[in-house]
C-alpha positions as CSV (number, residue, x, y, z in Angstrom):
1,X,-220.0,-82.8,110.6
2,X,-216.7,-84.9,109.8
3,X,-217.7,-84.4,106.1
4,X,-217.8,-80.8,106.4
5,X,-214.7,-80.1,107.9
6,X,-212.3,-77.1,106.3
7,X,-209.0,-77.0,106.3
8,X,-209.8,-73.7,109.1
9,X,-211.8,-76.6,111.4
10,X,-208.7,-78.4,111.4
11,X,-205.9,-75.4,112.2
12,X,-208.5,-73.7,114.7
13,X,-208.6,-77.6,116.6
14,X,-204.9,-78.1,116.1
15,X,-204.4,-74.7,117.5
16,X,-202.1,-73.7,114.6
17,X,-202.4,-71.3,111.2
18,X,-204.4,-72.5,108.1
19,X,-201.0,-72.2,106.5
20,X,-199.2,-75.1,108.6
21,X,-202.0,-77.3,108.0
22,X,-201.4,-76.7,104.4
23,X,-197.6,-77.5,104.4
24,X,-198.5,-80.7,106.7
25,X,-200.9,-81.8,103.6
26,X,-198.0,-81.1,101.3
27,X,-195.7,-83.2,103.2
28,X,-193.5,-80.0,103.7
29,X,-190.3,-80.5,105.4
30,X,-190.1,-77.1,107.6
31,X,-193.0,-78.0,110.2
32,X,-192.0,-78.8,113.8
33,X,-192.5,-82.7,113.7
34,X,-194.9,-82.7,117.2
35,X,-197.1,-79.8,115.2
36,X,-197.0,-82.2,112.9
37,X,-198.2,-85.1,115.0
38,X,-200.8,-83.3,116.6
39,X,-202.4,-81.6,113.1
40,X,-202.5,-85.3,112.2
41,X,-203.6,-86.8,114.7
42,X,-206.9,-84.0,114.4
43,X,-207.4,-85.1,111.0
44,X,-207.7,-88.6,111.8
45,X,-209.9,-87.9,114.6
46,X,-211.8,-86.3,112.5
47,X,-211.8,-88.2,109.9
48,X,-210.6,-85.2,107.8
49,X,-210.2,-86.0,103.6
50,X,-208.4,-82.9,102.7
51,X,-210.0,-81.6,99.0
52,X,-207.6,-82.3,96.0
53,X,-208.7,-79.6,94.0
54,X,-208.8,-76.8,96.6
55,X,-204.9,-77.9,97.6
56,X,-204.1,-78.2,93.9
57,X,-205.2,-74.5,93.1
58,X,-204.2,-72.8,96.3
59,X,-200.4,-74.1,94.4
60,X,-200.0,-77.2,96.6
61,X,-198.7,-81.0,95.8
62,X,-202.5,-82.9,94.5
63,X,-200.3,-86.3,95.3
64,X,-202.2,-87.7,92.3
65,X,-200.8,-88.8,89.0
66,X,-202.2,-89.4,86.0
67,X,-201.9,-92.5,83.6
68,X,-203.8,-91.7,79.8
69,X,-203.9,-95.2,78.0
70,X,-205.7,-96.4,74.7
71,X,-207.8,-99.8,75.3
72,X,-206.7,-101.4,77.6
73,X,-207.9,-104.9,76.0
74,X,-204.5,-104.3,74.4
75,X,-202.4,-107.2,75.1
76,X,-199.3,-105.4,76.4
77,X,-201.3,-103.1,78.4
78,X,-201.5,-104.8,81.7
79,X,-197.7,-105.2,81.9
80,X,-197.1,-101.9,81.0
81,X,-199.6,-100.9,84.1
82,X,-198.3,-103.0,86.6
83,X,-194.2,-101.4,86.1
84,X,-196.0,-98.1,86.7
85,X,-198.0,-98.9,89.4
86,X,-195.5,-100.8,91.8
87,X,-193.0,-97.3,91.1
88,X,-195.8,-95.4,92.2
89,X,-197.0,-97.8,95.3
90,X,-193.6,-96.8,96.7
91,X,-194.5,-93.4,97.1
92,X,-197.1,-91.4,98.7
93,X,-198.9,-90.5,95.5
94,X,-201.8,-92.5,94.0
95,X,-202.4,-93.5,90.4
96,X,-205.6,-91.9,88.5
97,X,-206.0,-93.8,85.3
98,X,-207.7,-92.2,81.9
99,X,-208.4,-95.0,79.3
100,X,-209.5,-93.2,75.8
101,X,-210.7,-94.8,72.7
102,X,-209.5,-94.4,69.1
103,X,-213.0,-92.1,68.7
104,X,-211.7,-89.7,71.5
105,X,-210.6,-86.0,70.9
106,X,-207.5,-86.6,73.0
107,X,-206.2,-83.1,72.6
108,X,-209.1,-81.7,74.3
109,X,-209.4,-84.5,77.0
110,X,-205.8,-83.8,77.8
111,X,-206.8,-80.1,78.2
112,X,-209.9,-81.3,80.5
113,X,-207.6,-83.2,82.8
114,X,-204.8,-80.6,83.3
115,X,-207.4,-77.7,83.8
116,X,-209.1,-79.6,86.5
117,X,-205.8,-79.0,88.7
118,X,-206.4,-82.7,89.3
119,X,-202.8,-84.3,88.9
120,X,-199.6,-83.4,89.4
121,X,-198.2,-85.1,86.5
122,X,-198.9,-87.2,83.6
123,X,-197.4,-90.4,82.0
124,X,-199.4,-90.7,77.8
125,X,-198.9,-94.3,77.1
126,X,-199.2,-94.6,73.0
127,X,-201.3,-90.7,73.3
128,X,-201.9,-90.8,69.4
129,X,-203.8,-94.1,69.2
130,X,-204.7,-97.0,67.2
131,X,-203.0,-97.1,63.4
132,X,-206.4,-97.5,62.1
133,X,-207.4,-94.5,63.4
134,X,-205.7,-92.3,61.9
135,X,-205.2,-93.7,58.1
136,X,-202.0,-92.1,55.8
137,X,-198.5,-92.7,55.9
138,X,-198.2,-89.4,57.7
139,X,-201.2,-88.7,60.1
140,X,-200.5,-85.6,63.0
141,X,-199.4,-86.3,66.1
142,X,-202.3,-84.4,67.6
143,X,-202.1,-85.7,70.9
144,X,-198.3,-85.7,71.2
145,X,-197.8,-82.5,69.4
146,X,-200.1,-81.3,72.3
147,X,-198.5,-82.7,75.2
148,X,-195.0,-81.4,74.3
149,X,-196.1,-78.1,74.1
150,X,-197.8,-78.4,77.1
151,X,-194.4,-79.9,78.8
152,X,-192.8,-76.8,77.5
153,X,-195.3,-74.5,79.2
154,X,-194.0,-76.7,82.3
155,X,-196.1,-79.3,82.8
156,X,-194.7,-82.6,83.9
157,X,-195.5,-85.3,81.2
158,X,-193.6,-88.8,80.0
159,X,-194.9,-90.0,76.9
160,X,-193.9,-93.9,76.4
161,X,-194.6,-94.5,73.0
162,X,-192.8,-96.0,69.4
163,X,-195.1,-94.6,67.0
164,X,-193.4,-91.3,66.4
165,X,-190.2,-89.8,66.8
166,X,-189.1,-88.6,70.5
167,X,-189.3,-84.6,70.4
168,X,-189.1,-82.1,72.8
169,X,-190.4,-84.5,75.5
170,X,-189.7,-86.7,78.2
171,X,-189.8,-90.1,76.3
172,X,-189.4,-93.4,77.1
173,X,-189.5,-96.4,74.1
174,X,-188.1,-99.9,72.9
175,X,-185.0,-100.4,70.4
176,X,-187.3,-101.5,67.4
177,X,-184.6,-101.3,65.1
178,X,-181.4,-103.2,66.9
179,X,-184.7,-106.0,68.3
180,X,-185.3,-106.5,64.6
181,X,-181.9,-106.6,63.5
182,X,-181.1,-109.5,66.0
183,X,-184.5,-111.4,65.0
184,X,-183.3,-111.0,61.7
185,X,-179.9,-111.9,62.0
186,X,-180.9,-115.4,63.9
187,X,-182.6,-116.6,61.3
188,X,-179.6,-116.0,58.8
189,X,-177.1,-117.6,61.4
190,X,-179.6,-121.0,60.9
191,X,-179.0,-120.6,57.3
192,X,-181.9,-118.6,55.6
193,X,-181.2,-116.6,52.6
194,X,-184.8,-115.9,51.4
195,X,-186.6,-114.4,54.8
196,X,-189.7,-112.0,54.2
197,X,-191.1,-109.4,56.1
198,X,-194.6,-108.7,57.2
199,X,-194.2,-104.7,58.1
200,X,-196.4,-102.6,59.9
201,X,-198.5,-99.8,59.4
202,X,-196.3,-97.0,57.9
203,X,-197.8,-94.5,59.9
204,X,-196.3,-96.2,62.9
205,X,-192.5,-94.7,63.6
206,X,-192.0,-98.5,64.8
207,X,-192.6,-100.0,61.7
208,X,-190.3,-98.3,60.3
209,X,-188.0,-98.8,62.8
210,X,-188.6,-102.5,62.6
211,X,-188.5,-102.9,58.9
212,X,-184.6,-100.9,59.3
213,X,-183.4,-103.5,61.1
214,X,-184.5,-106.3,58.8
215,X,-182.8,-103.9,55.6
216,X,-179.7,-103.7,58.1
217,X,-179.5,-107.7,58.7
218,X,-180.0,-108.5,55.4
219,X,-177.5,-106.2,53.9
220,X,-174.9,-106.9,56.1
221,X,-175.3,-110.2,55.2
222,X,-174.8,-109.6,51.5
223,X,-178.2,-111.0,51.2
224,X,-180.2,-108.6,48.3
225,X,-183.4,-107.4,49.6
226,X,-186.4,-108.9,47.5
227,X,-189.3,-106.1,47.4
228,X,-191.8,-109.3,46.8
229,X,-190.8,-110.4,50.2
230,X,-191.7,-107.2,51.9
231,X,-195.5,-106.6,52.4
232,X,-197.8,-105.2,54.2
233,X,-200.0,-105.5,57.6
234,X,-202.0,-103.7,60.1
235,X,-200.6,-105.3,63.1
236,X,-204.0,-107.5,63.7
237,X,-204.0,-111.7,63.3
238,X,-206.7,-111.8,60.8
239,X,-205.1,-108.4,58.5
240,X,-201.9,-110.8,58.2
241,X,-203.6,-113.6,56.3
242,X,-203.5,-111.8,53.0
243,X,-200.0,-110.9,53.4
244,X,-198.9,-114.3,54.5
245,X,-200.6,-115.9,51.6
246,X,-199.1,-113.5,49.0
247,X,-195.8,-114.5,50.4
248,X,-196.3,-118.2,50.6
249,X,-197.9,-118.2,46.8
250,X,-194.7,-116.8,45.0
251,X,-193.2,-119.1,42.8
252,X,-189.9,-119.1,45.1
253,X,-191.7,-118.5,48.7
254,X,-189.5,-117.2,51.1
255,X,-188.1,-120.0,53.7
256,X,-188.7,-117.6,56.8
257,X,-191.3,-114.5,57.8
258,X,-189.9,-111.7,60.3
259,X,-193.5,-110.1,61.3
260,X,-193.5,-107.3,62.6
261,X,-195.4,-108.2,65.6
262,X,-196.7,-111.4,67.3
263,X,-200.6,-111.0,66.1
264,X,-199.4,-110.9,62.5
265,X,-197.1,-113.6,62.9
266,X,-200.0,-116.1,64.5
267,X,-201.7,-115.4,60.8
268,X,-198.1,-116.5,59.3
269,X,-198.3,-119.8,61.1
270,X,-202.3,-120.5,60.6
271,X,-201.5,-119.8,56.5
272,X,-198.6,-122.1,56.6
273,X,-200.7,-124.4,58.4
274,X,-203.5,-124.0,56.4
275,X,-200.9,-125.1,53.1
276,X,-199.4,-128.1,55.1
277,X,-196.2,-126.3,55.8
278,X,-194.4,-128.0,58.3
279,X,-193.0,-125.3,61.2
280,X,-190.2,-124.8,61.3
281,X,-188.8,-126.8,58.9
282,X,-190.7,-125.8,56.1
283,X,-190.7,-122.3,57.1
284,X,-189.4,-120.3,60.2
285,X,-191.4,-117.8,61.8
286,X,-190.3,-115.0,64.3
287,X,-192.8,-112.1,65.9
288,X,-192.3,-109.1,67.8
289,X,-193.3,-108.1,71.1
290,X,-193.7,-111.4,73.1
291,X,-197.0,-110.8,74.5
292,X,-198.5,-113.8,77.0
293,X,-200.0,-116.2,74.4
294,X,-196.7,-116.4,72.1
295,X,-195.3,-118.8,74.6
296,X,-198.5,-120.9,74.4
297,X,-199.3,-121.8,71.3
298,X,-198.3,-124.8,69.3
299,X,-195.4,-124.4,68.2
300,X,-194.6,-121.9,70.9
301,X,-193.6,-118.8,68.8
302,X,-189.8,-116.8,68.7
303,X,-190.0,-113.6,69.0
304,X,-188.9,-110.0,70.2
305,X,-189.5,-109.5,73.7
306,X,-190.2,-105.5,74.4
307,X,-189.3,-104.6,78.0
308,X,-193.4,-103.7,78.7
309,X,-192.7,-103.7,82.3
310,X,-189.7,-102.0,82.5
311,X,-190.9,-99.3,80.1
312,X,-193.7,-98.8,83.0
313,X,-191.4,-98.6,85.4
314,X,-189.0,-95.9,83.3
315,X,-191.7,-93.6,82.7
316,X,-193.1,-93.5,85.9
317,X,-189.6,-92.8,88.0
318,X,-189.1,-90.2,84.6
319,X,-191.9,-88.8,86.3
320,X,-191.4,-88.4,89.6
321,X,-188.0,-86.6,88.8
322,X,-189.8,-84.4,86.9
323,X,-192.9,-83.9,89.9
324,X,-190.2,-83.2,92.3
325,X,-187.9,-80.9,90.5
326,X,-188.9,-77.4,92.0
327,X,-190.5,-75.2,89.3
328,X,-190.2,-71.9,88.5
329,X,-194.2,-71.6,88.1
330,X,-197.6,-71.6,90.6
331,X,-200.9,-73.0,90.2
332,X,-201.5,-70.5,86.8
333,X,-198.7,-72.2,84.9
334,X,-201.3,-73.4,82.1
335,X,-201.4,-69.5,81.2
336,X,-197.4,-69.1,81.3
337,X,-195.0,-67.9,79.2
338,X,-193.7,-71.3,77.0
339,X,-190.6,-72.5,76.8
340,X,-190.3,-72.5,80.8
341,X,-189.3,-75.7,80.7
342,X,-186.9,-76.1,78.0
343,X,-184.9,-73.2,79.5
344,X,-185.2,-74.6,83.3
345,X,-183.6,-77.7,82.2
346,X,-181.8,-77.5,78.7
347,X,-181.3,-80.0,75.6
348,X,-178.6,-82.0,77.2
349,X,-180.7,-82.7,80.1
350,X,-183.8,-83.0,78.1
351,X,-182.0,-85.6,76.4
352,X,-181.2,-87.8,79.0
353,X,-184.8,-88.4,79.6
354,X,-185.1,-90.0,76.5
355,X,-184.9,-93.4,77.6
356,X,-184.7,-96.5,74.7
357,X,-184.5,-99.6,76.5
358,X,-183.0,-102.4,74.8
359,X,-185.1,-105.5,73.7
360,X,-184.6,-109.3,73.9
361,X,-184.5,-112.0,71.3
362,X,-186.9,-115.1,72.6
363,X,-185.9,-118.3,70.7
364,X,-188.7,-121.1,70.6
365,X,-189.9,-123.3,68.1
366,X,-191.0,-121.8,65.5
367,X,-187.6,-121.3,63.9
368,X,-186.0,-124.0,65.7
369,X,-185.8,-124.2,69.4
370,X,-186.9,-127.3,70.8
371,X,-188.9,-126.0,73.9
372,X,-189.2,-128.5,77.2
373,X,-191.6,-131.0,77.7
374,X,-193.5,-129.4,80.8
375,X,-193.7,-125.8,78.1
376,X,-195.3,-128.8,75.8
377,X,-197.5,-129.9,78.1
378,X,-198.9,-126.5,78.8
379,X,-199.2,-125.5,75.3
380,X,-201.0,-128.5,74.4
381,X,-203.4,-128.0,76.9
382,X,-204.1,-124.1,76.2
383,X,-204.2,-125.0,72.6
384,X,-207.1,-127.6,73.1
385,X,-209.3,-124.8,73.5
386,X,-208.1,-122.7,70.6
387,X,-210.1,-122.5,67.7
388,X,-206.8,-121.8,65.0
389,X,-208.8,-121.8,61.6
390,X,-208.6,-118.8,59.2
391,X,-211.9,-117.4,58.9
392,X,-214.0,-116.7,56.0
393,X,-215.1,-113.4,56.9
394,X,-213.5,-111.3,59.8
395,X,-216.1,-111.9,61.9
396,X,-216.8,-110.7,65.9
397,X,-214.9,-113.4,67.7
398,X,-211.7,-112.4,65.4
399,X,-210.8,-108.8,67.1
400,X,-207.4,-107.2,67.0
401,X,-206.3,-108.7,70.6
402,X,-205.3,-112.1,69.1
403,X,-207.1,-113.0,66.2
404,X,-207.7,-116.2,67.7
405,X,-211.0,-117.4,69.5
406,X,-211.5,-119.9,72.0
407,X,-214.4,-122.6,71.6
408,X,-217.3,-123.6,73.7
409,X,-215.5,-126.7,75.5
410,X,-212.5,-124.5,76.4
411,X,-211.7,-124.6,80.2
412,X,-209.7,-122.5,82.6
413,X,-205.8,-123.3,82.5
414,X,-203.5,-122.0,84.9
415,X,-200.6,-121.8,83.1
416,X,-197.1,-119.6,82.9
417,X,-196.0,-117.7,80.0
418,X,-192.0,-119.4,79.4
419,X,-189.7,-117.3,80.2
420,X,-186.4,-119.2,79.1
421,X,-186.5,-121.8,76.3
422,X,-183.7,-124.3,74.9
423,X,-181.2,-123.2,72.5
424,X,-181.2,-126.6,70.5
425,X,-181.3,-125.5,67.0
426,X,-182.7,-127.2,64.0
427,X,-181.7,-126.5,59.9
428,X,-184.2,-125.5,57.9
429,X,-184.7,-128.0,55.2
430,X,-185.6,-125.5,52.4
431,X,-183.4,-122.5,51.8
């Protein structure tokens, strides 16, 4: 019978109206706190699961909120996750999770999930996809062009993304441009003149962004940019190793690579490697991102740390404001006049949810920090089981997650990703 219980069963055994039930589900503050009690204390006897959807339509709180990822075998997914989910475990909302493939017609999933009347709000993390998915310098922003006009019909929605420009939408994003700037800037204070640049795919806002940063370092510098030092990736391990090698042929090879992010700048070192170039003194090498294995391998890699965590975290309180701002709409705001949102809150406000958090300049040893010996030790022992040669063919065990594979003998390591490294520096040898 329990399963079959109404939200009627449970105000005609709590002796009160259908109504006060209602507000007690919605965690409404005018309900006399021993009605309260008791309307609960029914429920649990009854073990009573109130229906999301019927409390979501009748213009209630759902308590859910959604999370709509890409894969999330990406490597900066899980740290991303895990700032969103311990905002939201401090609440009484729960996390629903949509993970969508580059293949997916995100537009119309989005449109699935808010006509459902299933969440209450949701957080896009990178909505438009993989760069490969959507080939051009200029693809549309389907899925954020869609999500902004569905904020400005009043739906609550955070994107956190770096591959566009923030519009008229609660944003959240990393400081590409100042994070390659200091990268950049490093490896001139250690003496480089001729430092290339692996970019990223220029559909990508953030490789633009990044590539900015390196012009800005450079010029500042008095240091003329090169065009032969500035080619192209796609942000995967094994897309690098052309563009590494067409650097580290020319006659007057650069002394240092900036790549744009870590994946790309693994290809950089296995190229080197693969020439007999000594790292770092032969040549420097600094990434972006800092994902886990960037710590780990040998020599443990400097790079751009992007606030993953903290990005989570951002969006998620972004959203909660937003969840708990009273709007001026019921449960038929899909079918509202736009703009409601815009005018409820206006630009200046609008703007202060655009959030870009700073990033942080990791120094290790590929450009010159000397990292400690227990770092070392780990290292060594994660590398053992790393197979680092460049392939012939971009095979299977070569996806865009690392690029790297690991062999048959490799074993479990529990190991720590560094968090601080030395500042010793060392000067490059050829400038």
């Amino acid at each position: 019978m329990s399963n079959k219980l109404t939200i009627r069963d449970i105000a005609r055994l709590a002796g009160v109206s259908t109504a006060t039930v209602s507000r007690v589900l919605n965690h409404k503050p005018d309900v006399d706190p021993e009605t309260r009690q008791r309307v609960l204390r029914v429920m649990d006897e009854h073990r009573y699961v109130p229906s999301v959807t019927a409390s979501s339509l009748a213009g209630g709180k759902s308590r859910l909120l959604g999370a709509l990822t890409p894969s999330l075998t990406w490597p900066l997914m899980p740290h991303i996750m895990q700032g969103i989910a311990e905002v939201i475990e401090q609440t009484d909302y729960e996390l629903v999770l949509y993970s969508i493939s580059h293949r997916t017609d995100r537009s119309a999933l989005i449109d699935r999930i808010i006509e459902a009347h299933l969440i209450d709000g949701l957080i896009a993390v990178y909505p438009d996809g993989m760069a490969d998915a959507e080939p051009g310098d200029n693809p549309e922003r389907a899925a954020s062009s869609h999500l902004r006009e569905l904020f400005q019909q009043g739906f609550p929605v955070v994107i956190l993304d770096d591959q566009s420009l923030p519009n008229q939408t609660p944003w959240v994003g990393p400081d590409n441009r100042i994070g390659a700037y200091e990268a950049v800037r490093h490896l001139i204070r250690l003496g480089h003149q001729r430092i290339a640049h692996i970019q990223g795919p220029t559909q990508y806002q953030c490789s633009h962004d990044r590539f900015e940063g390196y012009r800005q370092a450079l010029t500042e510098a008095g240091i003329p940019i090169d065009p032969a030092y500035v080619v192209k990736g796609d942000f995967t391990t094994p897309g690098s190793y052309a563009a590494a090698t067409q650097l580290l042929e020319l006659p007057e090879r650069p002394t240092a690579i900036f790549a744009a992010n870590d994946q790309m700048a693994y290809g950089a070192l296995l190229v080197a490697k693969a020439q007999g170039l000594h790292i770092p003194s032969d040549l420097a090498v600094i990434g972006f991102d800092d994902i886990e294995l960037s710590a780990h391998i040998q020599p443990a890699l400097t790079t751009v740390r992007q606030p993953f965590e903290l990005m989570g975290r951002a969006a998620a309180e972004l959203l909660l404001s937003l969840v708990n701002t009273p709007h001026p709409f019921d449960g038929d705001w899909y079918s509202g006049v736009p703009q409601v949102a815009r005018a409820r809150m206006g630009q200046e406000a609008l703007k202060a949810m655009q959030l870009q958090l700073p990033t942080e300049l990791i120094v290790r040893a590929t450009c010159g920090a000397q990292a400690p010996s227990s770092d070392q030790e780990a290292s060594q022992a994660l590398i053992a089981g790393l197979d680092l040669r460049i392939p012939t063919r971009h095979d299977d065990a070569y996806g865009p997650t690392y690029g790297f594979r690991r062999t048959p003998q490799s074993t479990s390591q529990n190991t720590q990703p560094s968090t601080s490294q030395s500042a010793q520096q060392n000067t490059p040898s050829n400038k």
